[in-house]
C-alpha positions in Angstrom: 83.7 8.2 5.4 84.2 6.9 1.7 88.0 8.4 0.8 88.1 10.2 -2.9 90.3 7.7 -4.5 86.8 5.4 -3.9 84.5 7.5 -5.4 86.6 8.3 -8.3 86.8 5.0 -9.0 82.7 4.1 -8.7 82.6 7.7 -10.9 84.7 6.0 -14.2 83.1 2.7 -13.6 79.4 4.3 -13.7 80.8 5.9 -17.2 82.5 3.0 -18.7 79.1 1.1 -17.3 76.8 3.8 -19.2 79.3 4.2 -22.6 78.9 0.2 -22.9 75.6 1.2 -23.0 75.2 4.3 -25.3 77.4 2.2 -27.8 74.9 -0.7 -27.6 72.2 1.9 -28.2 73.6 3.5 -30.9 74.9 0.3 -32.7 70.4 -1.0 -32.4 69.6 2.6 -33.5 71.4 1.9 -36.5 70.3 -1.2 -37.4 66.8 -0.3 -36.9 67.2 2.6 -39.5 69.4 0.3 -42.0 66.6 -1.6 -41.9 63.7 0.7 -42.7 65.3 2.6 -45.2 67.4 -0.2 -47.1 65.5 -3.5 -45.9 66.2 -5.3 -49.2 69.8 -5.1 -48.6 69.6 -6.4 -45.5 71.4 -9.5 -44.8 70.1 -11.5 -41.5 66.7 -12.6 -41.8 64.0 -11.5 -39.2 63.0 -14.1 -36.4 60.2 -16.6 -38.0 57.6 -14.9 -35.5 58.5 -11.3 -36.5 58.6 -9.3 -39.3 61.5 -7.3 -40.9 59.2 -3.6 -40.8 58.3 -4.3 -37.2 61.9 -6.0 -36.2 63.3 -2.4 -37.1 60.6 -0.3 -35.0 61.8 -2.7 -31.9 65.3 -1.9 -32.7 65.2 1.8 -33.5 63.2 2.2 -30.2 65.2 0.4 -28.1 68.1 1.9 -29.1 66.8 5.2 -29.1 66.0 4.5 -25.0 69.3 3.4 -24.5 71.4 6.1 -26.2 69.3 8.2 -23.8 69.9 6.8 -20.7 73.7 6.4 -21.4 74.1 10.0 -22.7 73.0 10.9 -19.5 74.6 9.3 -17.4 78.4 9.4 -19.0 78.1 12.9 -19.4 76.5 13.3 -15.6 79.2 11.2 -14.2 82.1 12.7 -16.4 81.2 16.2 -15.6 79.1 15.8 -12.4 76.0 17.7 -13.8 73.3 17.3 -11.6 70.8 18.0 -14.4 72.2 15.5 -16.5 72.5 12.6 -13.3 68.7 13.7 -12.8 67.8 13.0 -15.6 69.5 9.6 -16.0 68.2 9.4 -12.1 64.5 10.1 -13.9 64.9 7.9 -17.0 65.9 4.8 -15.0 62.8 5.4 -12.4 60.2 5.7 -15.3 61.8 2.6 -17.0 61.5 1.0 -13.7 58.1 2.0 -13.2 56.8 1.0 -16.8 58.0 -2.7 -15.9 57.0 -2.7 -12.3 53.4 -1.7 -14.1 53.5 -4.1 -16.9 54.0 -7.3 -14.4 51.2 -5.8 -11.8 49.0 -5.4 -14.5 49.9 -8.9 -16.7 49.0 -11.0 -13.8 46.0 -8.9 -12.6 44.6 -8.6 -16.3 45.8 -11.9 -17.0 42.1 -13.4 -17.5 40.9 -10.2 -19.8 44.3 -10.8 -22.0 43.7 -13.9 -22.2 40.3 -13.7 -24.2 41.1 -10.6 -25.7 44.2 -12.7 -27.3 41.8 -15.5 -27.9 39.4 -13.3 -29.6 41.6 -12.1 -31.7 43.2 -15.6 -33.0 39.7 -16.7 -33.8 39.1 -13.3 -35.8 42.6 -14.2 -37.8 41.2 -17.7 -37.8 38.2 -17.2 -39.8 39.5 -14.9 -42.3 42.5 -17.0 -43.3 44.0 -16.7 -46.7 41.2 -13.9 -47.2 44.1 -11.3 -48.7 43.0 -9.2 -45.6 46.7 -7.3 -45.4 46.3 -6.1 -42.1 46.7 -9.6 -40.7 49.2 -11.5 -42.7 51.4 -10.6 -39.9 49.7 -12.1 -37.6 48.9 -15.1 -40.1 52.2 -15.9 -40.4 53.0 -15.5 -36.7 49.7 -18.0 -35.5 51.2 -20.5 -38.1 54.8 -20.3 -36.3 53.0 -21.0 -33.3 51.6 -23.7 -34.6 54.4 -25.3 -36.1 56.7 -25.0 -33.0 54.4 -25.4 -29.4 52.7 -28.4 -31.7 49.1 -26.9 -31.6 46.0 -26.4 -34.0 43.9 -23.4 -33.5 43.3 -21.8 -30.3 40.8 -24.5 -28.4 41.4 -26.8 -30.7 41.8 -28.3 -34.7 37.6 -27.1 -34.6 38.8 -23.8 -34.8 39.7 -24.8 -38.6 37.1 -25.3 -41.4 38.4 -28.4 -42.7 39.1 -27.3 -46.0 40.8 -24.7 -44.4 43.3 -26.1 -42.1 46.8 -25.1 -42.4 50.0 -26.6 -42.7 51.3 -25.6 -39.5 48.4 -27.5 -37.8 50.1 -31.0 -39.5 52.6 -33.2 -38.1 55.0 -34.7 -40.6 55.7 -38.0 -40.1 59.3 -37.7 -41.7 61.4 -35.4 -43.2 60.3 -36.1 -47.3 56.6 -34.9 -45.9 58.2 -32.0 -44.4 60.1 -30.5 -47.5 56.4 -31.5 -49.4 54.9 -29.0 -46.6 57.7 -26.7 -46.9 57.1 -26.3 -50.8 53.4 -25.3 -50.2 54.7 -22.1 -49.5 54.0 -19.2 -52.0 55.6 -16.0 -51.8 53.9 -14.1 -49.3 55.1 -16.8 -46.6 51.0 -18.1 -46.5 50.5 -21.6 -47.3 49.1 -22.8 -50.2 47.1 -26.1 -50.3 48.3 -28.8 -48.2 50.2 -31.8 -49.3 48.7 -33.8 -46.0 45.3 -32.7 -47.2 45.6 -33.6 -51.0 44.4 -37.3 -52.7 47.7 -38.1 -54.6 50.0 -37.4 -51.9 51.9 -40.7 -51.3 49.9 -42.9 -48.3 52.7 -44.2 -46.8 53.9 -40.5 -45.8 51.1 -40.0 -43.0 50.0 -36.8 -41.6 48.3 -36.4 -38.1 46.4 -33.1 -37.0 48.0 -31.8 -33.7 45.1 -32.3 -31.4 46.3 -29.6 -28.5 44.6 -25.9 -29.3 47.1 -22.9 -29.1 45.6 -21.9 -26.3 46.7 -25.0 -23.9 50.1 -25.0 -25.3 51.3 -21.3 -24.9 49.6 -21.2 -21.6 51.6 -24.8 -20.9 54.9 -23.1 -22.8 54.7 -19.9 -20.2 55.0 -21.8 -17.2 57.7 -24.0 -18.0 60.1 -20.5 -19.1 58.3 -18.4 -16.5 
């Protein structure tokens, strides 16, 4: 039989475990709203692949979930209320079974995602730079693809009109070529002309068009950080 002194001790270590926890959740709640409501003032810039506005959703979410489940369960374990440990019982099953879920159905739906994703690339793909501002989210994040798995398009450079090829899809031969590239940003974080692609831009700087598609190299990316 497990003495008292025992499960006092698992008791204040399952509520020191769940106040790490509603502090964490708090502290993301927080930042998520700071965000939305004063994003100018806003000091760390967003990840490259990820907007500020969408950033803050993740956070306020997240943290929101947390705060829950560690409310719950300090408050259940403090005061041994079953409703309250039910309910931390219930929000850790469903959080379980939304990630058992997601895995079944990734690697059963796997092929489907896959040309749905694809689809969708190729739409963003062929109306480039067309002030469409429902994609320049995604613009932004298929060009940070681009530029860091070393890819063009989604099968391939073909995916690109050639007037129409990005920067991303380039690979500077030094650094110089790369603050040239850099520079044809305009405001909106879209890129403007190309140096690579332009007549007086210097010949010994030489730009070559990354031959893998998108498609190769995120599938090749995946594997290697399953």
């Amino acid at each position: 039989m497990v003495s008292h002194g025992c499960l006092s001790l698992i008791k204040y270590f399952l509520f020191l475990f769940n106040l790490l926890f509603f502090s964490l959740g708090t502290l993301l709640l927080s930042l998520g709203l700071w965000i939305v409501f004063d994003e100018i003032s806003f000091f760390m810039p967003a990840p490259s692949s990820l907007s500020l506005s969408v950033l803050s959703y993740f956070l306020a979410i997240g943290g929101t979930v947390t705060m829950a489940v560690g409310f719950f369960g300090c408050l259940g374990t403090l005061k041994e209320v079953k409703c309250m440990l039910g309910m931390y019982f219930f929000l850790l099953t469903i959080l379980l079974a939304i990630q058992t879920v997601g895995g079944v159905l990734f690697f059963t739906q796997k092929a489907a995602f896959e040309d749905k994703l694809g689809e969708h690339v190729l739409e963003i793909i062929t109306s480039f730079r067309s002030n469409n501002s429902r994609l320049n989210h995604f613009e932004k994040t298929l060009e940070y693809i681009q530029k860091e798995v070393n890819c063009c398009g989604w099968n391939g450079p073909k995916d690109w009109r050639e007037d129409m090829v990005p920067c991303s899809c380039y690979q500077p031969a030094n650094k110089t070529v790369f603050d040239q590239i850099n520079q044809g940003m305009n405001n909106n974080g879209s890129q403007m002309a190309c140096p690579c692609q332009s007549l007086s831009f210097p010949q010994n700087y030489t730009c070559n068009i990354y031959k893998q598609g998108c498609k190769e190299g995120i599938k090749e990316w995946f594997e290697q950080n399953m």
